[in-house]
LOVOFI-560890 format. One line per field, with one value per residue (C-alpha): chain; residue number from 1; x, y, z. Coordinates in Angstrom, 3 decimals. Layout:
BEGIN
c <- c(A / ...)
k <- c(NUM / ...)
x <- c(X / ...)
y <- c(Y / ...)
z <- c(Z / ...)
END
This chain:
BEGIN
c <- c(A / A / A / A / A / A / A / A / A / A / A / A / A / A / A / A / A / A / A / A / A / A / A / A / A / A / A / A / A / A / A / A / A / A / A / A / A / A / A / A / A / A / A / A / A / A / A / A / A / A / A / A / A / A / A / A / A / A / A / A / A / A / A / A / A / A / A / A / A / A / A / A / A / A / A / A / A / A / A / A / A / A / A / A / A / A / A / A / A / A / A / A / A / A / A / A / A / A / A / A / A / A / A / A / A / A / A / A / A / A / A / A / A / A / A / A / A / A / A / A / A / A / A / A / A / A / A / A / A / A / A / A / A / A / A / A / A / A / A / A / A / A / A / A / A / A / A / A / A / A / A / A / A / A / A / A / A / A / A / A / A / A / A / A / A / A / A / A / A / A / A / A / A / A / A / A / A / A / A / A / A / A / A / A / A / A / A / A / A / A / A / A / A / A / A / A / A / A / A / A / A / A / A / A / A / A / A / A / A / A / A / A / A / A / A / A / A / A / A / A / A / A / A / A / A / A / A / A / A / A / A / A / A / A / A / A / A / A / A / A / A / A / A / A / A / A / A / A / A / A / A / A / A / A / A / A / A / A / A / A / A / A / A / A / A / A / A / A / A / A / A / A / A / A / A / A / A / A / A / A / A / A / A / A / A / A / A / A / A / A / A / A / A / A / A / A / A / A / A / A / A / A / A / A / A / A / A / A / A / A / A / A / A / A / A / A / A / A / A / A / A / A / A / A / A / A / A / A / A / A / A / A / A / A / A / A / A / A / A / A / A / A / A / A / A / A / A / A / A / A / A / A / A / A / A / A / A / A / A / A / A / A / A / A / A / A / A / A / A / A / A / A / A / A / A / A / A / A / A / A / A / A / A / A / A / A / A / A / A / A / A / A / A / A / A / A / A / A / A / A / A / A / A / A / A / A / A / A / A / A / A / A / A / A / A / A / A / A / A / A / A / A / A / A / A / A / A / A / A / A / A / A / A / A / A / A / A / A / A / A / A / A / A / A / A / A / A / A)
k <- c(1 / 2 / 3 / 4 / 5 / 6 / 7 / 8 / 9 / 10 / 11 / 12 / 13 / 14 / 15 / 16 / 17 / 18 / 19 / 20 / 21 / 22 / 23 / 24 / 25 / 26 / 27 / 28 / 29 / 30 / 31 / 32 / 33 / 34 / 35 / 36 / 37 / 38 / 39 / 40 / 41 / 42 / 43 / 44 / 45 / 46 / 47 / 48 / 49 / 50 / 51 / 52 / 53 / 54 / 55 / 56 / 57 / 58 / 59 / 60 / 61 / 62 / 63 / 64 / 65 / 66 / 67 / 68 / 69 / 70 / 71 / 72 / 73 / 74 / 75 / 76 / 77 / 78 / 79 / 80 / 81 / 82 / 83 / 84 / 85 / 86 / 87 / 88 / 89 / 90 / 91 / 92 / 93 / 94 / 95 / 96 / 97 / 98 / 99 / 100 / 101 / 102 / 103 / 104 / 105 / 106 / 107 / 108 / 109 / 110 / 111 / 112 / 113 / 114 / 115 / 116 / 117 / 118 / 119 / 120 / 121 / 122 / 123 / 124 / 125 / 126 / 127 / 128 / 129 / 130 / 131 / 132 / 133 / 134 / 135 / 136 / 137 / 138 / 139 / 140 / 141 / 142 / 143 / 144 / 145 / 146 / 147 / 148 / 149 / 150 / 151 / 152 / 153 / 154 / 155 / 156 / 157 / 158 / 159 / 160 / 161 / 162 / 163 / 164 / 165 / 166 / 167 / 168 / 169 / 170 / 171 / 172 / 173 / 174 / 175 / 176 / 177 / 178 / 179 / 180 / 181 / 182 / 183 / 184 / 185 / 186 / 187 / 188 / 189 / 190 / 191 / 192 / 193 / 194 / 195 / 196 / 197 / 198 / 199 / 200 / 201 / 202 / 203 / 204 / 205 / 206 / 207 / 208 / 209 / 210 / 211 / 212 / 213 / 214 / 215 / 216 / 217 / 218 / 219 / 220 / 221 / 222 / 223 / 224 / 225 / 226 / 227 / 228 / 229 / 230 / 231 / 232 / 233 / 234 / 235 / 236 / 237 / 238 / 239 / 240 / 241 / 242 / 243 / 244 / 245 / 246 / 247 / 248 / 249 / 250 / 251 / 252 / 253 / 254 / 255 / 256 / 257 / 258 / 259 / 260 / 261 / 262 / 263 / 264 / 265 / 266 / 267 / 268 / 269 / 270 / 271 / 272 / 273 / 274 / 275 / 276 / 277 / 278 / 279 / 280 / 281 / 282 / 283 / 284 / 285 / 286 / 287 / 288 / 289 / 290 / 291 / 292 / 293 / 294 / 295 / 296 / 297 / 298 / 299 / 300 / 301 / 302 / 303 / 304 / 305 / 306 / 307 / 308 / 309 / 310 / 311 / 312 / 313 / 314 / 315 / 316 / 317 / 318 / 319 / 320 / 321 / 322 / 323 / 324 / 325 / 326 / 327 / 328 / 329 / 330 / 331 / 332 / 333 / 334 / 335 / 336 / 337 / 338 / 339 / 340 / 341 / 342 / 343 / 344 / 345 / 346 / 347 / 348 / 349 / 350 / 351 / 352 / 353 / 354 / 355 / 356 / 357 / 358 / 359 / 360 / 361 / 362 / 363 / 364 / 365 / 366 / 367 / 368 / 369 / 370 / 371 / 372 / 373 / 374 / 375 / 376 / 377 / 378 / 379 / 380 / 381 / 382 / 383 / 384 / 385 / 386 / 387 / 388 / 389 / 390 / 391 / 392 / 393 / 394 / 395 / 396 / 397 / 398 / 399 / 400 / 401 / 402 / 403 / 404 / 405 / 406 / 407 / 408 / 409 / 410 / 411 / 412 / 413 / 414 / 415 / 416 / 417 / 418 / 419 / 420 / 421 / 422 / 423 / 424 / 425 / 426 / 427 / 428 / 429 / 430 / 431 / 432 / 433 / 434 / 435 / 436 / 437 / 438 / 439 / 440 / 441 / 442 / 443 / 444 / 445 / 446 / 447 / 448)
x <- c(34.966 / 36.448 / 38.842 / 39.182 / 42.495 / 42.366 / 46.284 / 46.765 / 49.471 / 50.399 / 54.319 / 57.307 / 56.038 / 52.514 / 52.289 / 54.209 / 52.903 / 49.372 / 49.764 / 51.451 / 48.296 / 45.765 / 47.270 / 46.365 / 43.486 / 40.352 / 42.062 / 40.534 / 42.697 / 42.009 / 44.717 / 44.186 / 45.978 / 44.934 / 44.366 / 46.670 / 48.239 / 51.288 / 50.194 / 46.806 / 47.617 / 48.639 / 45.435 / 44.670 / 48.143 / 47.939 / 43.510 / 45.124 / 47.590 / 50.683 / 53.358 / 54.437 / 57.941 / 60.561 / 63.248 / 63.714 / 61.499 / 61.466 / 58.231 / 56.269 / 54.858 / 53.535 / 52.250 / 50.322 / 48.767 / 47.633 / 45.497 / 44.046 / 43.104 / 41.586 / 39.931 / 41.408 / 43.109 / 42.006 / 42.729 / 40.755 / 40.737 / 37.956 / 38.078 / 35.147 / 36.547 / 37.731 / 34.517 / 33.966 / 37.720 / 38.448 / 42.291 / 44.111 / 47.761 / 49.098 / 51.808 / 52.330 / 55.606 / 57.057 / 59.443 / 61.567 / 61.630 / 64.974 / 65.212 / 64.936 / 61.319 / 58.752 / 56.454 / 53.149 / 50.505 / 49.726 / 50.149 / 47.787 / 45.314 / 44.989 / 44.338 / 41.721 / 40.545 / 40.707 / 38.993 / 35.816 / 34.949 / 36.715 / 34.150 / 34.506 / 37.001 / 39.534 / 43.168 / 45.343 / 49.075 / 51.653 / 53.965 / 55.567 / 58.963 / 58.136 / 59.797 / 59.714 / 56.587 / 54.352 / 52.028 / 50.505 / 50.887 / 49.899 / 47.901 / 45.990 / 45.329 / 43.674 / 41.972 / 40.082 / 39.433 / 37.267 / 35.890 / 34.883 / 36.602 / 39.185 / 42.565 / 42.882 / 39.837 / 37.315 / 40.342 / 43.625 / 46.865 / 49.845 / 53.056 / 55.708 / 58.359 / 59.238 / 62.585 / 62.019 / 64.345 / 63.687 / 65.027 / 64.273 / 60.521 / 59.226 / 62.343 / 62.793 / 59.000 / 59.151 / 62.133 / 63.329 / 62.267 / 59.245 / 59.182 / 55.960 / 54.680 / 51.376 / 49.296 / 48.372 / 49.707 / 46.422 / 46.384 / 50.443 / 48.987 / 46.523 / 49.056 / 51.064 / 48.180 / 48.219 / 51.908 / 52.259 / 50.687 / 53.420 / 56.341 / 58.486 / 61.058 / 60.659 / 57.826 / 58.742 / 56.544 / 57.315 / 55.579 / 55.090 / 58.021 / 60.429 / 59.511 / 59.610 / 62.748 / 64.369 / 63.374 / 65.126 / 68.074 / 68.433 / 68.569 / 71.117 / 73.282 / 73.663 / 73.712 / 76.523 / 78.503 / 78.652 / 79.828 / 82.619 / 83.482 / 82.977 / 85.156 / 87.510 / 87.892 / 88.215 / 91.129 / 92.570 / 92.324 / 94.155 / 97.152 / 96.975 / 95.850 / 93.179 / 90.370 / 88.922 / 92.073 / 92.046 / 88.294 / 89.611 / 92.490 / 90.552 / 87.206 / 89.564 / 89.117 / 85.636 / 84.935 / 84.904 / 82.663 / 84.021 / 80.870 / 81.383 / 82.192 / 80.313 / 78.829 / 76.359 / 73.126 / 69.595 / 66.053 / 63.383 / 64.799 / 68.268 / 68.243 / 65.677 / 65.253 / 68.275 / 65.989 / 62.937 / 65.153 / 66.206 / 62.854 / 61.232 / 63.720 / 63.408 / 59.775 / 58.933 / 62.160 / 62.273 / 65.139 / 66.558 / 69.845 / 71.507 / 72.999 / 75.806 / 77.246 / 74.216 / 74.077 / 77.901 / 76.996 / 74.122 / 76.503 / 79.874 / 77.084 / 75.622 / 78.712 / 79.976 / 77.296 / 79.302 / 82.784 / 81.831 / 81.341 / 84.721 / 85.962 / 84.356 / 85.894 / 89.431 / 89.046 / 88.201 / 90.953 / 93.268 / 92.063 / 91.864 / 88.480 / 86.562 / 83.291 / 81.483 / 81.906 / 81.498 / 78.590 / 78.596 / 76.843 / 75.284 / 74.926 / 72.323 / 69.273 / 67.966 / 69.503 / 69.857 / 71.339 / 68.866 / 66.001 / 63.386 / 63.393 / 64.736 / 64.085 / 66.734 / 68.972 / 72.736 / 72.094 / 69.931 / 72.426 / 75.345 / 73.409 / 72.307 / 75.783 / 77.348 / 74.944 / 75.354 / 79.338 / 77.432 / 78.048 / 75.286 / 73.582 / 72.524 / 70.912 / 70.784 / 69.118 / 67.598 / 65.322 / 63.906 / 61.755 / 60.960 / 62.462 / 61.112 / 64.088 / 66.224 / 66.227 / 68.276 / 68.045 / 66.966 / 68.150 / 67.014 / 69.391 / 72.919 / 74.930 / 72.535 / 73.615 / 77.106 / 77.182 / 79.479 / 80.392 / 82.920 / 82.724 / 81.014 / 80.133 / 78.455 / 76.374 / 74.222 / 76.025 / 72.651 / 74.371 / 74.000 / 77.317 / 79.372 / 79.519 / 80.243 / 81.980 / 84.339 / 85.781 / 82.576 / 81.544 / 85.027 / 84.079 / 80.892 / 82.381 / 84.244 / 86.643 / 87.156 / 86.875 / 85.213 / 84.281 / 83.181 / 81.384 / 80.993 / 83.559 / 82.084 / 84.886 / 88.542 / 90.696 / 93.620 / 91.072 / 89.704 / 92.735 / 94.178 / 91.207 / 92.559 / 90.159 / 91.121 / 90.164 / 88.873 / 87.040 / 86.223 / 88.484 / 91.184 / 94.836 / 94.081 / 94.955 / 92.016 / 91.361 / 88.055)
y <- c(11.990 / 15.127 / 16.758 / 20.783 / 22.170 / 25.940 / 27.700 / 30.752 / 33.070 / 32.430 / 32.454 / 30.618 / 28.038 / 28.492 / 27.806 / 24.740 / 22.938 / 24.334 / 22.314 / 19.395 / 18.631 / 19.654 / 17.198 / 14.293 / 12.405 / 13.607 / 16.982 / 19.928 / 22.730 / 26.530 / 29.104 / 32.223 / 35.774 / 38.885 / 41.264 / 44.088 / 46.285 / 44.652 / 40.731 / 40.554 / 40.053 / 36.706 / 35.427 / 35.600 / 34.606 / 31.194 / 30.480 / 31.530 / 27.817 / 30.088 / 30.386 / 33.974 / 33.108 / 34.172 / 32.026 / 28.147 / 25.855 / 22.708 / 20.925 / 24.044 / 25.446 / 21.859 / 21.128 / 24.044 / 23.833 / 20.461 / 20.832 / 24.169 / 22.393 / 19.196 / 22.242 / 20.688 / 23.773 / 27.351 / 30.967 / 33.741 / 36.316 / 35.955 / 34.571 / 32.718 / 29.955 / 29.147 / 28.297 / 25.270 / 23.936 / 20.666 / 21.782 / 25.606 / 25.613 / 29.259 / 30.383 / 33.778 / 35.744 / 36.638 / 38.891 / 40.818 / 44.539 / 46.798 / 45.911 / 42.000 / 42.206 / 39.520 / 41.318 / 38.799 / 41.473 / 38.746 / 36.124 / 37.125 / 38.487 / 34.995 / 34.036 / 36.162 / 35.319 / 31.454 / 31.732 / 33.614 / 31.054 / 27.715 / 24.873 / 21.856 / 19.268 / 21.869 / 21.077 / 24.364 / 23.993 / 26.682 / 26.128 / 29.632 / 29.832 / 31.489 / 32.111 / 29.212 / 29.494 / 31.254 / 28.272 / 27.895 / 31.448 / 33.439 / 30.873 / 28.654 / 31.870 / 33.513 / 31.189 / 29.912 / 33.670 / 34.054 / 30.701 / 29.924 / 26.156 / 24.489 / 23.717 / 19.933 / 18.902 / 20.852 / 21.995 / 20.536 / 22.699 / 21.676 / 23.567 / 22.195 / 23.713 / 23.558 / 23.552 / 25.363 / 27.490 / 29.044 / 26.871 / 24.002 / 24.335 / 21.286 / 19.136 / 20.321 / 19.772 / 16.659 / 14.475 / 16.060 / 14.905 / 16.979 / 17.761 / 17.606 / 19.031 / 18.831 / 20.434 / 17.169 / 13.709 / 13.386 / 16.529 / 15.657 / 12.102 / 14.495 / 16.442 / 13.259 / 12.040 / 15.184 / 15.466 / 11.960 / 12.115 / 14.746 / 13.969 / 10.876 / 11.156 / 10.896 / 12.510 / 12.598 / 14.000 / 15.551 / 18.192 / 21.533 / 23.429 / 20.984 / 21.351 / 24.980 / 25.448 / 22.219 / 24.852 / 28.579 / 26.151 / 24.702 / 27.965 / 29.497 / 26.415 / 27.337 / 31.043 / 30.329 / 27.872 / 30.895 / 34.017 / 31.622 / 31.073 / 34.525 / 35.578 / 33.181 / 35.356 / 38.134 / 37.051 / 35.185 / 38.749 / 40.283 / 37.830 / 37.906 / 34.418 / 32.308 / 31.764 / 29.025 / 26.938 / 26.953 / 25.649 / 22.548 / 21.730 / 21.424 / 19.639 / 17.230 / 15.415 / 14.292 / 15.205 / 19.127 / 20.904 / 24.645 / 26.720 / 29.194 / 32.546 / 35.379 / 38.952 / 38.630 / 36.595 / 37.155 / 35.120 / 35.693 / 32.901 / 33.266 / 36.764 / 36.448 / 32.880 / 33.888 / 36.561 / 34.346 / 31.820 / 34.681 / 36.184 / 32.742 / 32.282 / 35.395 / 35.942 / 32.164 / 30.934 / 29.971 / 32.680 / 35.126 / 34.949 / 36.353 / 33.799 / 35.586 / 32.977 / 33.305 / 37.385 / 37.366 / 35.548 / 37.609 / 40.409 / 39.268 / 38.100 / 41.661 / 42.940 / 41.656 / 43.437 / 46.520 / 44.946 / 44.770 / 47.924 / 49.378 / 46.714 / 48.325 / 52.243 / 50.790 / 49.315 / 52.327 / 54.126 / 52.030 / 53.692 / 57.138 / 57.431 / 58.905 / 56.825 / 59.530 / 60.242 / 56.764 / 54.438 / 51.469 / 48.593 / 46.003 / 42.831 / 40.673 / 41.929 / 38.459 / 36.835 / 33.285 / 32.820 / 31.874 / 33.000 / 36.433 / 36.362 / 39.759 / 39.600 / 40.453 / 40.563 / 41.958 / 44.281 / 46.521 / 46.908 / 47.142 / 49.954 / 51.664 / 51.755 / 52.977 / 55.567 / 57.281 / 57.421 / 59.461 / 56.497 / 56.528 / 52.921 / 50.702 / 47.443 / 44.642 / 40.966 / 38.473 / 37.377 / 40.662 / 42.337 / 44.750 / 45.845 / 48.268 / 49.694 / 52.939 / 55.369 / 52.943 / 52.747 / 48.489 / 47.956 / 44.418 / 45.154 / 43.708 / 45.993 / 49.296 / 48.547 / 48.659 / 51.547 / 53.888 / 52.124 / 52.373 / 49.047 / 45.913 / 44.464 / 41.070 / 40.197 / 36.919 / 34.203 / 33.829 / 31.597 / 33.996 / 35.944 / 32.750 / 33.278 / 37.247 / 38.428 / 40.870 / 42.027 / 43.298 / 44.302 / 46.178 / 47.835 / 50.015 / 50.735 / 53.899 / 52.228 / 48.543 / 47.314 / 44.096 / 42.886 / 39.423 / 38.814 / 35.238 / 33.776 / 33.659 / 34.679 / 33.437 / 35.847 / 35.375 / 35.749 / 38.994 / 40.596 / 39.152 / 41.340 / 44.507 / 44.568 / 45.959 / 42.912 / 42.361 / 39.515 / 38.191 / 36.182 / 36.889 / 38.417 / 42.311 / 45.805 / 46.355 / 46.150 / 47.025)
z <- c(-8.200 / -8.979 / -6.878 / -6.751 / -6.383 / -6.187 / -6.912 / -5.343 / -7.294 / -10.723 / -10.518 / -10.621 / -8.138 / -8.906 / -12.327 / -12.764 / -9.665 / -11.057 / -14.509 / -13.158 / -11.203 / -13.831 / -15.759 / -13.342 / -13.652 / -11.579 / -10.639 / -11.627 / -10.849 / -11.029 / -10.942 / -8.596 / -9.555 / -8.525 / -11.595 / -11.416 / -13.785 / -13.041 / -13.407 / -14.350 / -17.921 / -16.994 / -16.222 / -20.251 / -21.379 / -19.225 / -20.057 / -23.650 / -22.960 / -23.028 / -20.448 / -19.169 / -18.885 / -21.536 / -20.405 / -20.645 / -18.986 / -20.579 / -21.018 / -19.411 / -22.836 / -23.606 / -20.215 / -20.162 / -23.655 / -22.774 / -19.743 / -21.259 / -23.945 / -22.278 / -19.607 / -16.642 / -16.020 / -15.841 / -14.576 / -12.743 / -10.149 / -8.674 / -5.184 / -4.465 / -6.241 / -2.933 / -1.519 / -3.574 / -3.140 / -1.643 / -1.798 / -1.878 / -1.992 / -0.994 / -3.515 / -2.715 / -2.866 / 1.239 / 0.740 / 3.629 / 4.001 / 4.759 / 8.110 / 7.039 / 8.505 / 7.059 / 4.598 / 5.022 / 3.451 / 0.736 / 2.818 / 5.094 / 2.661 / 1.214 / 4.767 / 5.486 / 1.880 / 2.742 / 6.184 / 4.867 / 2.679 / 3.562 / 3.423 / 6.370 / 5.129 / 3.115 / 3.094 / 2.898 / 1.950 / 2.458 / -0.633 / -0.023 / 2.225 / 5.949 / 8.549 / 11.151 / 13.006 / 10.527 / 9.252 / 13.124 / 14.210 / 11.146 / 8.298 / 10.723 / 13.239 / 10.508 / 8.817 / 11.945 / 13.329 / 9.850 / 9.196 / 13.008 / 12.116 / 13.712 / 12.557 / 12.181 / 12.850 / 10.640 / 8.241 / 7.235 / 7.435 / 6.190 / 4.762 / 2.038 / 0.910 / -3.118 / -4.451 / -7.960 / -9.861 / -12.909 / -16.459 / -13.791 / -12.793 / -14.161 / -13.455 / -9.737 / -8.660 / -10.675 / -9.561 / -6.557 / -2.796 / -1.561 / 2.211 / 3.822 / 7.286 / 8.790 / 11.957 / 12.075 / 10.982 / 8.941 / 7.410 / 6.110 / 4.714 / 2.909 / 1.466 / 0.310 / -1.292 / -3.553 / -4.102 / -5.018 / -8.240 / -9.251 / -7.530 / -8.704 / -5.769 / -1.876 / -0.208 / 4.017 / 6.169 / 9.072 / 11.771 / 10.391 / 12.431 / 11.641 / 7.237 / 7.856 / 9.338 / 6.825 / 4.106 / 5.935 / 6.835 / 3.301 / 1.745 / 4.406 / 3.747 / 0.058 / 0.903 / 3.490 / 0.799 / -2.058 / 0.400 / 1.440 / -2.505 / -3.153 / -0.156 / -1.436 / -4.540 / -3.402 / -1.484 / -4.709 / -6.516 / -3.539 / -4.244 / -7.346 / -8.599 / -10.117 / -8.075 / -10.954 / -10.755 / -7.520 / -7.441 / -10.155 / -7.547 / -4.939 / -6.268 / -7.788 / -4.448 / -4.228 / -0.490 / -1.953 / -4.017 / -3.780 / -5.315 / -8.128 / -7.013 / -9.323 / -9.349 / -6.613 / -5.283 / -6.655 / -6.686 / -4.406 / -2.244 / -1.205 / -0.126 / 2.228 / 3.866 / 5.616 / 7.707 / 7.812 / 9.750 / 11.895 / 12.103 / 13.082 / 15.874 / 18.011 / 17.236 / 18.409 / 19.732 / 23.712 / 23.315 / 21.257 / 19.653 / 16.388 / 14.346 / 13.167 / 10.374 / 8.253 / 8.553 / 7.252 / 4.476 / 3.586 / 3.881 / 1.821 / -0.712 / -1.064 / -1.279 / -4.631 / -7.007 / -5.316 / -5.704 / -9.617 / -9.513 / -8.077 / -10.650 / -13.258 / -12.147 / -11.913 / -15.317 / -16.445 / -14.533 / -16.226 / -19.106 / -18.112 / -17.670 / -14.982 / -14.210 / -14.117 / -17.927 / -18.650 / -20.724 / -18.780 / -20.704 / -18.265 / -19.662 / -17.662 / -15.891 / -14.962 / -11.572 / -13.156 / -16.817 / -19.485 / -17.320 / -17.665 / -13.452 / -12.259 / -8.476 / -6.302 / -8.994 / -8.164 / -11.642 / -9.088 / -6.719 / -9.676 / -11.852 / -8.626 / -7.590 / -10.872 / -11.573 / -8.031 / -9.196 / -12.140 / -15.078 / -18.159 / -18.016 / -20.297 / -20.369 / -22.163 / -21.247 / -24.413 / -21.782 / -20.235 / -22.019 / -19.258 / -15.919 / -13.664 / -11.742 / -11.759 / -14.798 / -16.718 / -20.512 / -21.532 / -25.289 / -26.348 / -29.354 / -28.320 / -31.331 / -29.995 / -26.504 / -26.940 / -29.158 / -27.647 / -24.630 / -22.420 / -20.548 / -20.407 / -17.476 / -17.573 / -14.707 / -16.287 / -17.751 / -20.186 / -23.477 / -26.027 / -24.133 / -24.321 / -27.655 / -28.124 / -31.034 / -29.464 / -32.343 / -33.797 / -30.520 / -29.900 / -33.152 / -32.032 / -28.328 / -27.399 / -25.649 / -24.874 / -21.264 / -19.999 / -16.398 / -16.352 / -13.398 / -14.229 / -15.701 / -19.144 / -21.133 / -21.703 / -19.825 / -22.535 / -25.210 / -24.062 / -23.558 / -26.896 / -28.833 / -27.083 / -23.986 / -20.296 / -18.781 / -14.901 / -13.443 / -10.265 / -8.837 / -10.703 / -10.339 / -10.504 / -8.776 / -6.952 / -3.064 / -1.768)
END
């Protein structure tokens, strides 16, 4: 018997968890994206056995050519798909707005979507992160409003939370423990079932509050972890010493593990989850409360794209420049190195910042071919990008700028200046080739 797994959004979750399933046995799996001018030309890329993604993914290109080609796997947008499914997992994106308000229009499109054409017997997963609360009080609400059906008894609701990141999709979905919640016990066991096939590690099940806040809380933990490292260096650049050697002293013992401080948080994940868990608590909480750990470490983290930036002008200062007459060369649009994913990437917040101080902006990333943001000028030519440059500022520690030739590079530039935001470089190294060098984290003459 064949079983009829319907994907909804073809993205960073969607797609790998899509192929990983088509390529089981007995699954037939069909990928749902809404055509836009904006996405819809995936829907021909992936039917075509390609992958969207410029940056690494091991084994994704393969995967995906495989159950194209054996027609276990398949694209469209159109929804009524979903009225012969016997499984839809919901992998929209949730993002927040500027008050840290849950955006849900696509979540609860989907719903609505779902609901008007669910068949008796579905099981619905919610693989994309909410705010505590949301699966009951948004997804099953909406569902049985439209459908008429009940939630755990004529339908199956369950949410669980993925643990993706891009260079790691296949990997991460793969070999890492899978978290589980259900409305019911029976409609978790369901999900199990399914994830089981796919999933070589641990699969717990739980109640659905309890996944959905494991998933907020996860992602605040790491959040929390990197503003204290990046607060950390900042104090270490006040003093005037090496952030880095600190880190080595103190991970030495094996009770620590100091993050890595750098130029700023990005991903569709991190930057929000925080505000979902806050969300979640005083929309359903028994009371409100503001939990003011996790909002400091949204806030140190947001600050360093803008610490970079006063780097950068004091560089330049050091110089003689004005920022204002300055090229600025960003290096690094993607938020994670080796990856195309821009979202929430500090290099908004950096260029935005830069070019209200009046700097000319350029952009370079090997892995972004395009990025919609600012008036910014992308050059996917490394020596074009540089030409004439007053400073380079590295945002993405992608490979290809481990191994920059500064000498040629020092060569075409107006005037050599280099902010590492990542560490990337050897400080003595840079400076050795003539550069005015500033980093995060290390001994300078700024304070913010």
């Amino acid at each position: 018997m064949v079983l009829r797994i319907t994907v909804i959004g073809m993205g960073y979750v969607g797609i790998p968890c899509a192929a990983l399933l088509s390529d089981v046995d007995g699954f037939q799996v069909t990928g749902l994206q809404r055509k836009s001018k904006r996405s819809g030309w995936k829907i021909d890329y992936l039917n075509a056995g390609k992958s969207p993604f410029e940056g690494d993914e091991p084994g994704l290109d393969d995967l995906i050519a495989r159950v194209v080609a054996k027609g276990s796997f398949k694209v469209t947008d159109d929804i009524e798909v979903l009225s012969d499914s016997d499984v839809i997992l919901i992998d929209v994106q949730t993002p927040t707005d500027e008050n840290h308000i849950p955006q849900y229009h696509s979540l609860k499109q989907v719903s609505e979507q779902i609901g008007q054409r669910i068949k008796k017997g579905t099981l619905v997963v919610v693989e994309s992160t909410v705010a505590p609360g949301t699966t009951q009080n948004v997804v099953q609400k909406i569902i049985e409003e439209h459908s008429g059906f009940t939630g755990g008894e004529e339908f199956d609701l369950a949410f669980a939370y993925e643990r993706v990141m891009p260079g790691k999709l296949i990997n991460n979905i793969v070999n890492l423990p899978r978290i589980v919640g259900g409305i019911t016990p029976r409609g978790a066991e369901r999900a199990v079932e399914i994830y089981s096939k796919i999933v070589k590690a641990n699969v717990h099940t739980t109640d659905v509050l309890t996944a959905e806040i494991s998933k907020t809380i996860e992602n605040s933990y790491r959040d929390v972890n990197i503003a204290f490292v990046n607060e950390m260096a900042l104090v270490c650049e006040s003093l005037g010493v090496n952030v880095y050697e600190i880190i080595d002293l103190i991970n030495e013992l094996p009770s620590r593990n100091l993050h890595i401080p750098g130029a700023g948080v990005g991903g569709h994940c991190l930057p929000k989850d925080t505000w979902l868990l806050r969300f979640g608590l005083n929309e359903y909480g028994t009371q409100k409360m503001e939990p003011r750990f996790i909002a400091l470490a949204r806030e140190i983290n947001n600050h360093m794209p803008i610490h970079m930036a006063l780097l950068v002008e004091d560089a330049l200062n050091s110089k003689g420049l004005v920022i204002h007459d300055a090229n600025v060369t960003v290096l690094g649009a993607a938020y994670l190195e080796n990856s195309d994913d821009t979202r929430n990437t500090p290099a908004a917040t950096l260029v935005s910042v830069l070019e209200s101080k009046g700097a000319t902006i350029t952009i370079h990333d090997p892995h972004v071919n395009e990025w919609e943001f600012g008036t910014h000028k992308m050059e996917k030519d490394l020596n074009q990008a540089v030409q004439d440059a007053d400073c380079l500022v590295l945002v993405t520690r992608h490979r290809e700028y481990t191994k920059l030739d500064l000498d040629s590079l020092k060569k075409l530039m107006r005037t050599p200046v280099f902010v590492d935001g990542r560490n990337v470089l050897d400080e003595d190294d840079v400076k050795a080739k003539g550069f005015e060098y500033r980093a995060i984290g290390k001994a300078g003459t700024l304070n913010d």
